[in-house]
Each structure stands twice: as structure tokens, then as C-alpha cells.
N, C-alpha and C positions, 0 to 999 in steps of 0.2 A: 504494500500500500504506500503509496508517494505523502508525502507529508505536507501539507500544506497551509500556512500558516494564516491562524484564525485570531480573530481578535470578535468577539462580542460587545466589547464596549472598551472603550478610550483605558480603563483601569485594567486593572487583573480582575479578571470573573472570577466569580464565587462559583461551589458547587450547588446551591441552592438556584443561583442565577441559569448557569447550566441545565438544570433539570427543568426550570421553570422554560427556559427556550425549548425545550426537547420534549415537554408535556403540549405547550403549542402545539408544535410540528405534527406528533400525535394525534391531536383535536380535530386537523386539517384533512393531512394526508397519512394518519398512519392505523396502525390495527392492535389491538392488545386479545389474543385470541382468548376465547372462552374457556376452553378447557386443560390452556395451561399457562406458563407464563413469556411467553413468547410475543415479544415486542417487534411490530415490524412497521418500517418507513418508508415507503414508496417514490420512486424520482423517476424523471426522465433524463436527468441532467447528470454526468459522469465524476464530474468535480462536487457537484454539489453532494452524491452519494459519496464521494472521500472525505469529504468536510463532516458527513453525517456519523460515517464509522469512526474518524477522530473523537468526535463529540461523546458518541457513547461510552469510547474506550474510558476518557476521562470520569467517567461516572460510575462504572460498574469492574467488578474483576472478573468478570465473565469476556471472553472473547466476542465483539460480534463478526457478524457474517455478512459478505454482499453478493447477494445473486443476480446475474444476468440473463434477461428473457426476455431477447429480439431488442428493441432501443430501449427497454425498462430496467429499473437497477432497483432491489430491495434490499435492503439495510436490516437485520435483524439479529436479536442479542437474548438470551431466556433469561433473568435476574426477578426472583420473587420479591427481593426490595422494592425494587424499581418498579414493578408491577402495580405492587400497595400503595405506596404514594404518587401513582399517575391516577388510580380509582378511590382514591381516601380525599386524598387533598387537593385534586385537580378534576376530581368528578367526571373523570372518562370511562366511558360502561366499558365493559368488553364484549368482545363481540362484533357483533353488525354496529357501526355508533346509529344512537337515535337522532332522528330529523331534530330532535330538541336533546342539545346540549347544555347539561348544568354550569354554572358558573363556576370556575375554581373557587376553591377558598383561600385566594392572594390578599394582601393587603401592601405590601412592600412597595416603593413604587418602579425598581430592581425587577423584583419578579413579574411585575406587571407587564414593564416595558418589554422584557424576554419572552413572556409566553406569546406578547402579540407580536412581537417580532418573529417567534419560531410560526403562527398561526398565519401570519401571512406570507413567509415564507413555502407555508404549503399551498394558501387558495384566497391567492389575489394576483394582481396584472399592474404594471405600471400601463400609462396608454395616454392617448392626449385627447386634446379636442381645440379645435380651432376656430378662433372667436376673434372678429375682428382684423383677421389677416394675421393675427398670432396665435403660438401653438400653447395651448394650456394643457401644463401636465396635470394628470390624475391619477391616482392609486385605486382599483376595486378591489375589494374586499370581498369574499363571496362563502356562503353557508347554505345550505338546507334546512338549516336551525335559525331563525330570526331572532330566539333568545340571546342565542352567544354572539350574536351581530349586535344586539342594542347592551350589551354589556360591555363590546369593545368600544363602542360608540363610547359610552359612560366614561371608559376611563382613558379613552383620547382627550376627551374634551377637558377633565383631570390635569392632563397633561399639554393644555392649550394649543388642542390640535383639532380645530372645528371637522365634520365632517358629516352627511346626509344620515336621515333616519334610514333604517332598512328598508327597502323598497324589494318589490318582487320580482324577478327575472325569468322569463318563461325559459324553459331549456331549450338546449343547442343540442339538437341529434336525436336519433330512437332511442329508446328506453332510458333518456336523464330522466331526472326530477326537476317539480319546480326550485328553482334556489331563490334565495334571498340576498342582498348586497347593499351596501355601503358603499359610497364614495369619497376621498379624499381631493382635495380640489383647491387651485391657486397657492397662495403663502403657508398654506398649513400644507402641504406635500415638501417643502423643503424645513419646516419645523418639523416633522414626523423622519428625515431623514438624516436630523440629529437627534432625536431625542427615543426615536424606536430604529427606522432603518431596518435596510436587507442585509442578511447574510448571503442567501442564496445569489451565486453569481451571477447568474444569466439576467436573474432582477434586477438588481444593485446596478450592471452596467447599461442595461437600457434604463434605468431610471436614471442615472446619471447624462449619459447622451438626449435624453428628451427636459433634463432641466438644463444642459448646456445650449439649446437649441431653441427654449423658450424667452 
């Protein structure tokens, strides 16, 4: 595995901080299976699945694993720790996750900023819109759960980061679901990308080229 040098925030990350970005990511794109304890994290992105197996390593002494199937990379690790406090403290079912998502039980404003960073890392879009003859960046947000959308809402806004109520998104393709989404929009997309930001690279650098462009 190539090593690839990660920074989640300006300081040294804690392990709490850690886990709280990793219980995100979870929430988003990832699986905590039923019947055992087997954590797994879904990508398309190749770097970002290296970033993923670093991250866990830090967290657990359990080895994880990356499988490859066709352009998909899954990330997964078994740690019965780590199982209990993604389903205790961060309120992720296992299983199928339900259209409705509990709210963690964060309060830090650390953990906060890391879970919605790991959570948007798995299901949101940088993207623009053009107004005026100028290109306006945006950030979507997106869920099945409208719960855990007007939760992130709550504590963006927390962290003076304006952004839409949930609104509804009909699906894209056969057998989606409806989703739910949020939008981040003008001067609070580059306050959100110092105070949460991407880790995931493919994001991170088209959000960056569409705020240099704007």
C-alpha cells in the first residue's frame, strides 16, 4: 500500500477526530454488516481507497483489506470496538442503513466538523451554476434520510456556514430512490472549505478549480 500523506485538519488529529470522520464516511457510503463485525467502505476512486485503509489502520489493530471489482475498491476491516461505537455513539444501524438516519451523539465541535466532512466525502458533489455571466460554486449534499440532512444543516449553520433546507431530489436511473439534498452556495462554500472541507481527492481538487474559476 503506497503511503500517502493525510492531514484532516491544520493540527494533529485526535483519535476521536479520526473515528468521528470514519463514522461519517460510514453514514454515507459504507456498510457495518449484520451478522458480524465487519466494517466496509465503498469508492470509486483509487487514492481515495489508500487514504481510506490508512485511516482505518490508525484506528484499529486489526488489519484492513481493499478489494477490487471492475472500477470499485472496498475498504474493509472486522474490529468489534469499532463496530460498538459506530452503532452506540454515532447511531449507524447495521445492516441495510434506514432511509432515516439517527443523529450521532456529537457535541464537540472536532467531531462535528469530521463526521461531516467524512459524510460528505461519501455523498455530495462540488458543481457550479452560472449567474450572471459568473460561475457560482456549490456543494450538494445528498441522503435518503432528510433527518440526517436537516441535522447537518443545524450544525453548519453552528458553524456559520449558511446552506438550503432539504429539499427533494427525484432519482437518477432504474431502481434509485427518492433522495433528499442540501445545498451549499456563494461565500459559505469557501467558509465550509476551511472550517469542514474534503479529504477525498477527486472533490477537494475540483472544488478547488471551480473556486479558482469563480
Amino acid at each position: 500500500m503506497m503511503e500517502e500523506k493525510i492531514s484532516l485538519s491544520p493540527n494533529r488529529c485526535r483519535r476521536t477526530e479520526l473515528i468521528a470522520y470514519l463514522a461519517g464516511l460510514v453514514a454515507s457510503d459504507g456498510h457495518i454488516d449484520k451478522n458480524s463485525n465487519r466494517i466496509e467502505i465503498a469508492t470509486s476512486n483509487k487514492r481515495f481507497a489508500g487514504i481510506v485503509y490508512i485511516l482505518l489502520q490508525k484506528v484499529t489493530c486489526n488489519p484492513p483489506h481493499i478489494y477490487q471489482n471492475n472500477s470499485a475498491y472496498t475498504v474493509e476491516v472486522w474490529d468489534e470496538k469499532l463496530c460498538k461505537t459506530l452503532t452506540t455513539k454515532f447511531k449507524i444501524p447495521r445492516g441495510k442503513k434506514s432511509d432515516v438516519l439517527n443523529c450521532p451523539e456529537i457535541f464537540s465541535t472536532s467531531e462535528i466538523s469530521n463526521f461531516i466532512r467524512g459524510f460528505c466525502d461519501g455523498d455530495s458533489s462540488p458543481h457550479y451554476r452560472r449567474m450572471r455571466n459568473k460561475l457560482v460554486p456549490r456543494i450538494r449534499i445528498m441522503s435518503t434520510s432528510k433527518s440526517i440532512l436537516e441535522w447537518i444543516r443545524n450544525q453548519l449553520k453552528k458553524l456559520n456556514i449558511g446552506c438550503s433546507s432539504p429539499f427533494m431530489d427525484m432519482p437518477h436511473g432504474f431502481g434509485c430512490k427518492v433522495c433528499w439534498r442540501i445545498e451549499i452556495y456563494g461565500n459559505n462554500v469557501k467558509t465550509f472549505v476551511k472550517k469542514v472541507g474534503y479529504l477525498h481527492p477527486e472533490k477537494k481538487e475540483k472544488l478547488d478549480k471551480l473556486l479558482l474559476l469563480s
